[in-house]
Wavefront OBJ file of the C-alpha trace (Angstrom):
o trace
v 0.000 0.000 0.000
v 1.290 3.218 -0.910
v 1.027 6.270 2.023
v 1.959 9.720 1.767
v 0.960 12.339 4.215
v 1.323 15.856 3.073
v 1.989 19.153 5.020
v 4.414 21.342 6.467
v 6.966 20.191 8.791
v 6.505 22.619 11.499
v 2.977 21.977 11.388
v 2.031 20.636 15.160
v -0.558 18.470 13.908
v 1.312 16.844 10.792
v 3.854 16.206 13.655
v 1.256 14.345 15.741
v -0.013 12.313 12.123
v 3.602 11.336 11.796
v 4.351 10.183 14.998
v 1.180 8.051 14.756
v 1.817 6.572 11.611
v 5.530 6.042 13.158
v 4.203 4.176 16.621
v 1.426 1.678 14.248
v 5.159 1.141 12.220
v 3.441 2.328 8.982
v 5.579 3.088 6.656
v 4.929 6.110 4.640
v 6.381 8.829 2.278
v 6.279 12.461 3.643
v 5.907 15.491 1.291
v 6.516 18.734 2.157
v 3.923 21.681 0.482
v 6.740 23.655 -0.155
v 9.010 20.892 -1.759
v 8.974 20.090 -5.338
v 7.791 16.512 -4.509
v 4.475 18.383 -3.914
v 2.764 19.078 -7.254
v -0.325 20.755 -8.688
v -1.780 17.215 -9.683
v -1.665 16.069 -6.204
v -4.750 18.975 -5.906
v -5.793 18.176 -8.645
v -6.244 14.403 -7.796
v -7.892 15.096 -3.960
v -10.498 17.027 -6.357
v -11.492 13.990 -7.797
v -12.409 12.454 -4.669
v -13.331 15.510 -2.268
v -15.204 18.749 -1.899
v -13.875 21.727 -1.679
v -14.711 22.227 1.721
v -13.242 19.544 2.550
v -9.910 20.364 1.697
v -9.701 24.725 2.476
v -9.053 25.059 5.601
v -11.098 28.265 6.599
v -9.370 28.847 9.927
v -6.044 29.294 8.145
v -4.505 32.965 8.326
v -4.084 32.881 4.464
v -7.447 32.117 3.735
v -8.635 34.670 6.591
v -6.278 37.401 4.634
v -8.604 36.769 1.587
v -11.456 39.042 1.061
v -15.072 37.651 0.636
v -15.077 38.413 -2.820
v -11.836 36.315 -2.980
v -13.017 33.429 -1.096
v -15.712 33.330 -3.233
v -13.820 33.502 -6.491
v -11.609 30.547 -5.561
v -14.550 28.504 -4.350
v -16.335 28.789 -7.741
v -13.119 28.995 -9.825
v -12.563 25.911 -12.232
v -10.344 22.893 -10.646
v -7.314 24.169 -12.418
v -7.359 27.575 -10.716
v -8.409 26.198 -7.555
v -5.426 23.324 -7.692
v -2.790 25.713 -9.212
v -4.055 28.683 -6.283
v -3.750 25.511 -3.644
v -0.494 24.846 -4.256
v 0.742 27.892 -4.723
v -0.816 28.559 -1.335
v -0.776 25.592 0.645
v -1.246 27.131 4.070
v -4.884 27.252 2.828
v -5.192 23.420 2.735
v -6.211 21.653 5.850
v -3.340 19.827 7.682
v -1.943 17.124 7.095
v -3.079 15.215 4.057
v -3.411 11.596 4.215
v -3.217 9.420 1.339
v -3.545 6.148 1.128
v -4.547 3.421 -2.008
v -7.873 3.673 -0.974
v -8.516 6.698 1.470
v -8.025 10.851 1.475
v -7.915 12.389 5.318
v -7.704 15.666 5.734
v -6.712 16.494 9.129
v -5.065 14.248 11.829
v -7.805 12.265 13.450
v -6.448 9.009 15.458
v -9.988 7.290 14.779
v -10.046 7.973 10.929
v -6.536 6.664 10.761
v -7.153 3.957 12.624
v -9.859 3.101 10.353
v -7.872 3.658 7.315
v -5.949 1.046 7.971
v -7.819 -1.533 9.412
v -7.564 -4.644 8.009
l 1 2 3 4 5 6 7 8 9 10 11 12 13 14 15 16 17 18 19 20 21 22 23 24 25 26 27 28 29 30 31 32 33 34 35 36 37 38 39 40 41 42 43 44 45 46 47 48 49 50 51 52 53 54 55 56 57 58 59 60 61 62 63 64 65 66 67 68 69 70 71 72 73 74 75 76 77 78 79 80 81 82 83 84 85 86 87 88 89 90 91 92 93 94 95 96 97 98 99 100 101 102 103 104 105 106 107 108 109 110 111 112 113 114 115 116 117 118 119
């Protein structure tokens, strides 16, 4: 099975997701937003499989330094704006991103996880 959780480094709660996945010994391939390992079609593929709301996190500073009318414009922009402005601007994606052969997390939640990987 393929895992990759995605986020910032010095994010506190993509530190918690990875010491989880490191104390269930799960192996898995971290990717930084802001390294080039991180790509526009990784966006582009969470699109295919969840909402917008979903993955924006709205209690991000970046998306709070947005005006309404920009928050709006992203929202209804078409997925290749809204992937391209996401990673350009990753801080505006809810923390961390787990990916898995068969499952898309958004947030570190030890339950979800959990059930991600149950056998």
């Amino acid at each position: 099975m393929t895992v990759r959780l995605y986020g910032l480094s010095n994010c506190d709660q993509v530190r918690k997701a990875r010491k989880w996945l490191e104390a269930e010994s799960i192996a898995f391939e971290f990717v930084d937003f802001r390294k080039p390992a991180f790509t526009p079609e990784s966006v582009q593929n969470w699109l295919t499989q969840a909402r917008r709301d979903q993955i924006v996190n709205p209690a991000s500073k970046a998306w709070k330094h947005l005006s309404e009318t920009e928050q709006s414009d992203l929202m209804a922009s078409d997925d290749q704006t809204f992937g391209q402005t996401l990673h350009a601007q990753p801080t505006l994606i809810k923390r961390p991103v787990l990916e898995t052969d068969h499952s898309l997390i958004f947030r570190f939640n030890a339950e979800a996880y959990t059930g991600a990987f149950a056998k």
